[in-house]
Structure formats: structure tokens, C-alpha cells
N, C-alpha and C positions, 0 to 999 in steps of 0.2 A: 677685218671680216671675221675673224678668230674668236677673237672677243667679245663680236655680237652673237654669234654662233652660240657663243660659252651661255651669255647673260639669258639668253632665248630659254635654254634647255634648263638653266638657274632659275628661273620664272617656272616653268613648265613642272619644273618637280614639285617645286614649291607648293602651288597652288595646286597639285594632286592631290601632296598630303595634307593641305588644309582640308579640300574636299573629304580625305576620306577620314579624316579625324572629326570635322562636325558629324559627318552620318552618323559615323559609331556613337558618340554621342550621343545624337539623336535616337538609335536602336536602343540605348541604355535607356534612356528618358521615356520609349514608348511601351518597353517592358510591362512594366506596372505603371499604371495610370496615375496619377498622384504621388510617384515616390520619386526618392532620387538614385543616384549613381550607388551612394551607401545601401540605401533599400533594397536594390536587385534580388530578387529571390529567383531560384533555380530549382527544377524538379527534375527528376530523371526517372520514368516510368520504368515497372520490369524489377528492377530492385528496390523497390520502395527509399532509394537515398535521396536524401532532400538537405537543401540550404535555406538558411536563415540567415542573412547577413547583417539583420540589424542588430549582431551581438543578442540575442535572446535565446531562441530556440535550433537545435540541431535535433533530429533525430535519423537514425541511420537503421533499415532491418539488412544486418550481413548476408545475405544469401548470392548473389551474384554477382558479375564483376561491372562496372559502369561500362554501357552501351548506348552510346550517343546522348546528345540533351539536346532537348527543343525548347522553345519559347515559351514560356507559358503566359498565355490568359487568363483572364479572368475568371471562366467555368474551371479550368487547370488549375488556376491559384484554390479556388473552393474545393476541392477534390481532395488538392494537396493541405488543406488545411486537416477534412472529413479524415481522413488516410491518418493521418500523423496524430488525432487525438484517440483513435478507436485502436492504435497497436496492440496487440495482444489479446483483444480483452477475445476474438471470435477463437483465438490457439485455443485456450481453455476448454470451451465447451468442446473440442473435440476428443478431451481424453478421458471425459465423464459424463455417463448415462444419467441423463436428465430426471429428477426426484417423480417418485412415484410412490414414494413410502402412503400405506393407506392406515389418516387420523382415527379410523375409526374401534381400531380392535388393537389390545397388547395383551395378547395371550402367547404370541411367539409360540402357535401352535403347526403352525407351517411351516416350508421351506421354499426358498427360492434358487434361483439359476442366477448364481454371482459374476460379475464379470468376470475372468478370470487376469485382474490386475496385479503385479508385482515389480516394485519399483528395480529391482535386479533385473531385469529381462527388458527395462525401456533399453531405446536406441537413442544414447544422447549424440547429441551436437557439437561440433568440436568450437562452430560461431557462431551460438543460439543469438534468436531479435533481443534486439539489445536498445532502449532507451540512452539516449544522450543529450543532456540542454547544456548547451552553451554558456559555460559562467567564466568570472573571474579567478574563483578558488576552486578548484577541481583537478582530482587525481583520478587517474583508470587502475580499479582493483585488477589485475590482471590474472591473477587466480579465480576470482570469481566473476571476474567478466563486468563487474558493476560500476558505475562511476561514482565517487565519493563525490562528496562537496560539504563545504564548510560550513558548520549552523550559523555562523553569523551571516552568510552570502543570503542574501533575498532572491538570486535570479527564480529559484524554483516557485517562487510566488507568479513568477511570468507565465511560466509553461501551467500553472493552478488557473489563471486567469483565464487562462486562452481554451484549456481543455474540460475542466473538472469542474465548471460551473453552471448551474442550469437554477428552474424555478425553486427549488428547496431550497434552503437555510445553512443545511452541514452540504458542503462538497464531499462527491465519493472518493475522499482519501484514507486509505487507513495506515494508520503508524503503528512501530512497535519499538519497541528500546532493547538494545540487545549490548549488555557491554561487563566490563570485566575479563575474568580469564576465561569466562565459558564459551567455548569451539563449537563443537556437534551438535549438529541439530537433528535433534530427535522426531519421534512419530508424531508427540504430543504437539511439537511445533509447525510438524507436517499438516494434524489434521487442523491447527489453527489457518494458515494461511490456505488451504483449498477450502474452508467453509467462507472464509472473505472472500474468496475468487466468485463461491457458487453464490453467495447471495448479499455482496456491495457492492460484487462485479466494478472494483475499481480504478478508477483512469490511474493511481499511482499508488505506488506500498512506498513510504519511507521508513529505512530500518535506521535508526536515533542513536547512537552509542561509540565508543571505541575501537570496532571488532566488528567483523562477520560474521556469518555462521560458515558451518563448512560441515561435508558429507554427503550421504550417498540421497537425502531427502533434499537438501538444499540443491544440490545438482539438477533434480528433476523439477524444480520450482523455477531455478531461474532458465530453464529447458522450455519452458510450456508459459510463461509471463516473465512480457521484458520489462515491464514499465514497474521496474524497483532503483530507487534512488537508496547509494547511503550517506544520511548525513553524519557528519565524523562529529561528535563531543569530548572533548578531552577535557572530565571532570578530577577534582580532587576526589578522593574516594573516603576522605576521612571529614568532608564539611559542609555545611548548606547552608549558606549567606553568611559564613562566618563564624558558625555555630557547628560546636563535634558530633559527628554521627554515629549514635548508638548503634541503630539499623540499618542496613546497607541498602534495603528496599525503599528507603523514604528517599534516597539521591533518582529512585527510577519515576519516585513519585512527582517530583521537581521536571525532570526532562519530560513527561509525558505530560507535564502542563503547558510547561513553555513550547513544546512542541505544537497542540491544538491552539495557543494564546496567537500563536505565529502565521500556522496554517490551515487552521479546520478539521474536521476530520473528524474520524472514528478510532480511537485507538483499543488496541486489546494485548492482553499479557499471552505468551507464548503460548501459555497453556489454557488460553479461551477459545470455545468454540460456539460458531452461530450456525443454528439449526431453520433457521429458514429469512427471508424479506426483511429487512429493515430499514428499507424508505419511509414506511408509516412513518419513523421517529425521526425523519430528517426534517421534520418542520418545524421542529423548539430548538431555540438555541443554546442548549443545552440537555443532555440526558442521560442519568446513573440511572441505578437501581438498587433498593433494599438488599444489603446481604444479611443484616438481621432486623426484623422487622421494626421500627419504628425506633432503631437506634445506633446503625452503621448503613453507610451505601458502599456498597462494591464500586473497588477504581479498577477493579480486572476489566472492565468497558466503559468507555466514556466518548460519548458524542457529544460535539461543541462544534457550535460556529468560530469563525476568526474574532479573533478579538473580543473572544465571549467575556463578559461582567462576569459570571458565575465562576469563571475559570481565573480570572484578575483576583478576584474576593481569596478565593483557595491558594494560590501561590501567596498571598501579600499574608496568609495565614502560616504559612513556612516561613515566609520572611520576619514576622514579629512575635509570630506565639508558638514558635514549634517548640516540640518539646520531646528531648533525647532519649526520653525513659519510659517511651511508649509508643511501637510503632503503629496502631491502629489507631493513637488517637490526630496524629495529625491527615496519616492516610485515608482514616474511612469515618469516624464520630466529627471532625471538625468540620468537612464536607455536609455531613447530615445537620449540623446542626444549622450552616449556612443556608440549608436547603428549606430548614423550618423556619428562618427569617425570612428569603427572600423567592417565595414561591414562586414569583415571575419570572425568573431569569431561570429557574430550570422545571425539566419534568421530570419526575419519579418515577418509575415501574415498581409493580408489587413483586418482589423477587424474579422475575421473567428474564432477567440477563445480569446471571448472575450467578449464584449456585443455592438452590432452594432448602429453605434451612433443613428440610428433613431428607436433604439429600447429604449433611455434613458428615464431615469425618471419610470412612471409608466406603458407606454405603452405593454410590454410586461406582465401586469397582468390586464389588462384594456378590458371589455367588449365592442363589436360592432364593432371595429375597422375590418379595413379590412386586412384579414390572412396573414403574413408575410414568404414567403419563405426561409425557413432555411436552405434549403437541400445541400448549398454550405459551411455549417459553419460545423467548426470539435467542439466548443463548445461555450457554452453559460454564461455571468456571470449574476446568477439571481438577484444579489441585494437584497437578499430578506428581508431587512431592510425598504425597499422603501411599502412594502405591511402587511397588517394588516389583510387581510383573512384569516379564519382556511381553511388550507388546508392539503389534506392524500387522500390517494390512492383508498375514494370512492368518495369524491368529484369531482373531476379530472374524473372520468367517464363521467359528462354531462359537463365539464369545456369548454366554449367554447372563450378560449381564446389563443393565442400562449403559453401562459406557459401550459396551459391544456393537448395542442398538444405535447409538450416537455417531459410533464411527462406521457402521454399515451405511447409517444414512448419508454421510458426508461421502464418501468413499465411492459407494454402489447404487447411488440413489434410493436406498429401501433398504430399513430397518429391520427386514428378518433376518430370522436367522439363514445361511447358505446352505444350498442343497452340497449332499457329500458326493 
């Protein structure tokens, strides 16, 4: 009797927990419609924290602690998709007054009511939003809050696909290269990435190089946009394809090819700045600009699609005919010359993004001169190697110079000069 008793309640269990192991199963399975057990995706409203479990994409915004999780559907899965590629990009507009600069007059004969901005007086964050995708090679900068990953890892082509692609040609990524021993990031690099924030408003910044930056400007960058990836390159610093490097500028020239060859994008050197829209020029798959007219292009900006011909031509030009005893002629005359071969694969600007020859030298930070209308240029390269003023975002208030204007524009939305 014992031992029917036993077998009964041996049965009894048994087939509970088969029962509640198909359900569960089955709750996995009805999740997401078409996926499997691996696929499960999970959202958790409130703190915008979200799972990706098919190994591809994480992203995380730190603000709150996890507060229950619900199921999510398929309006929920879409939300969670919408949510996870638009991170950051609405922070921004909220710390800058929207452009108002008026094309029409540069007499700099008025004044205006300047925000009264100073990056000394923000209130940072101790766990600013923060971007994270899911790879194989990937380290957490913990000083700067940012996730490295490895240039040869592809996953971040995952999270490109999924967020930064629409009808145009270039996706709104922009890169920059940032490596060797240089730390501090200056004004000049500040007023570079808020003028990519105000007008490529991009789904991802990849900074290319060895290093971060670090400071009291880089703080407030990665405070106000989370969606900065770094990819780590650990270059020789004395060779390029095997061949000794005169110039040390032509190894940034290499990374910033293979970089756009890799992933798309707009790239700009620290000290470029973009003064208004540059979707127009996202529809060729490729595009420089004259730095001297009809016989260098500026590499301070370069827009390319993935995989761009015009950008293959140019690296396979470092690869076979660089040449050590001249840094301009692989960086900017061998580009121009490919440009006069093979007109199809890119487009030129007449100096418009770039730095306009009669702005060379120091003219563009030089007091008195008479004001230079910029208002047909999509960007400017400052050079800012060429000047020795401290400058930051109060002096630039009574700056009465065209860089003044440039950074009141970027800065304050409007090129006058500030009222006292």
C-alpha cells in the first residue's frame, strides 16, 4: 500500500513539472513571434534598459534602478526598437538655442542677448546615457564612461544597420581619429563635435585611435550624447604598409580611410567645424572639397559611403605609391588627382568645406579685417595650430573676428557679436 502511495505521488510530481516546463516553453516561444528561446528580447520601461539577446545589440540609459519587466509585443518590440536608435540625439537640443544667425548682413554692427553658457557652471552626471552594443572585443573605458571595441570587431556594423540607415547613400555617422600622446581636449575640438551634433545630428560618433580625450570639454560631451563608440587602433607610429613615415599626419590619413572603407560616414579632423545642413551631400558616394583650387582637396572632411571605390582607389594609393617626402602629396594632390580621373565616384565642392583659400594662413583669427561671408560654406577647417589665443566659450562673446562669428554661431545659435 506504501508503495502505491509512493509511485502515485512519483507520477503526480512528475507530470506537474512536465506540465509546467512545456508552458514555460511555450511563454518563451510566444514572446516574439517567429523567434526562438535564443531570440527572447526583453524591455523594461521607465529606465529605458533593454536586452538584445541575440548577441548583437545592448543598450542601456543609467538613470534608474530596474522596476519590473513585462512581456513585450510587438507594438512594445517597435517602440523598443524607435527608443534605442534615437538615444541622445533629443539631450542635445536641449542645451542649445536653436540657429537664428541672420544670412543676410555682416557688418557685426549690433548686439545680441547671448545665452549665458559656461561649460564650468554645467551640472554633470556622475552615470551620464550611455551607448552600449554587445560585441565580442570590447572593454568599458571607466574614466570616460565609453565602451571600446576593437577595429577589427564588425559587430558595430550591426547596430549601423539596424539604426543609421535610411534613403541616402552616406549613413549619419561621423568619425574622428584621435591618437598618440595627445589627452586634452580643447575648445577647438569642443566647437568640432557640437557643430556635428547641430547639423549630422548623428545616430553614432566613432572616435578611431589609441586614447581618449579627457577634460573639462570632453566631460560635457559625453554628459549631453551617449551614442560615442571607441574604436581602439594600436598602429605602429613609424610605418604605413611597410613603408617609413616621414609625417605622422599621413598614419591619421590611413585610419580615416579605412575607417569610412569599413563603415560610412562623415569624417572631420578635430579642428573642423560645420556651419549649417549637410544632407544635401549625402547622396554621392563620396565627397571632399578644393583646399586649393584645382589642385589639392581637403581630407579635414570626407563624406563616403561603405565600401566607397573612391576611398579603395586612395588607400591602394598609400599602399603602392606613397611617398615619405611629402605630406600633402599623398594626403590631399593624389586624392585630387583621382578625383580628375574618375568623376563618377565622387563629388567636389568649390572650397565650401574646407578652409577658403583667402581665408589661409591667420586670416580667419586675425582682428580688423573686413567680415568674410560664410553663409555659402557647409564647413570650415580652423587650422587651429596656426593661432595661439586662449580661447572658450566667454571669450568668443566680444570676439570680433570671423572665427568669433563661427563659434557664436555654433555655440549661441547667432553670429553677433554679444550684448555686455
Amino acid at each position: 500500500m506504501k508503495t502505491a502511495c509512493f509511485r502515485i505521488k512519483f507520477w503526480s510530481i512528475r507530470s506537474l513539472l512536465s506540465i509546467f516546463i512545456c508552458f514555460a516553453l511555450l511563454r518563451c516561444f510566444l514572446d516574439v513571434p517567429g523567434k526562438s528561446l535564443l531570440y527572447r528580447k526583453q524591455i523594461t520601461k521607465g529606465d529605458k534598459s533593454y536586452q538584445d539577446s541575440d548577441g548583437r545589440i545592448i543598450m542601456n540609459e543609467v538613470k534608474n534602478s530596474l522596476k519590473g519587466q513585462q512581456k513585450m509585443n510587438n507594438d512594445l518590440y517597435s517602440q523598443f526598437k524607435q527608443d534605442k536608435c534615437s538615444l541622445g540625439l533629443s539631450e542635445v537640443s536641449n542645451h542649445f538655442n536653436p540657429i537664428t544667425t541672420d544670412w543676410s548682413t555682416w557688418t557685426y554692427q549690433k548686439r545680441l542677448v547671448c545665452p549665458s553658457f559656461d561649460v564650468r557652471n554645467y551640472r554633470f552626471t556622475n552615470q551620464p546615457p550611455v551607448i552600449y552594443i554587445k560585441c565580442e572585443t570590447t572593454n568599458w573605458h571607466q574614466r570616460n564612461q565609453i565602451q571600446t571595441i576593437s577595429h577589427e570587431s564588425d559587430c558595430v556594423n550591426s547596430y549601423i544597420k539596424q539604426c543609421c540607415t535610411d534613403k541616402m547613400t552616406v549613413p549619419k555617422i561621423v568619425h574622428y581619429v584621435w591618437y598618440g600622446l595627445k589627452v586634452k581636449f580643447d575648445f577647438y575640438g569642443f566647437l568640432s563635435f557640437i557643430s556635428a551634433l547641430r547639423f549630422v545630428r548623428p545616430c553614432l560618433i566613432l572616435i578611431h585611435g589609441n586614447i581618449l580625450p579627457q577634460g573639462l570639454y570632453w566631460k560635457f560631451i559625453i554628459n549631453i550624447y551617449p551614442n560615442i563608440i571607441h574604436v581602439e587602433r594600436l598602429i605602429e607610429s613609424n610605418k604605413i604598409f611597410g613603408k617609413k613615415v616621414k609625417h605622422i599626419n599621413n598614419l591619421s590619413d590611413v585610419i580615416r580611410i579605412e575607417a569610412l572603407l569599413k563603415y560610412g560616414g562623415i569624417y572631420l579632423d578635430m579642428d573642423m567645424v560645420l556651419m549649417r545642413d549637410v544632407d544635401l551631400l549625402r547622396q554621392y558616394p563620396c565627397t571632399m572639397s578644393y583646399l586649393r583650387p584645382h589642385f589639392h582637396l581637403g581630407s579635414s572632411y570626407i563624406m563616403a559611403e561603405r565600401n566607397s571605390e573612391f576611398m579603395q582607389k586612395w588607400l591602394d594609393g598609400y599602399k603602392y605609391h606613397y611617398r615619405n617626402d611629402s605630406y600633402s602629396y599623398s594626403a590631399m594632390r593624389y586624392p585630387y588627382m583621382l578625383a580628375t580621373n574618375f568623376t563618377d565616384l565622387i563629388h567636389v565642392e568649390n572650397e565650401t568645406i574646407s578652409r577658403p583659400y583667402s581665408l589661409h594662413g591667420v586670416a580667419i583669427f586675425k582682428h580688423g579685417l573686413r567680415p568674410f561671408d560664410w553663409s555659402k560654406l557647409y564647413g570650415v577647417h580652423l587650422y587651429s595650430r596656426k593661432n595661439e589665443e586662449a580661447l572658450n566659450e566667454m571669450v568668443i562673446r566680444d570676439l570680433n573676428t570671423t572665427f568669433g562669428a563661427i563659434a557664436r554661431h555654433i555655440i549661441f545659435g547667432n553670429k553677433e557679436l554679444c550684448s555686455k
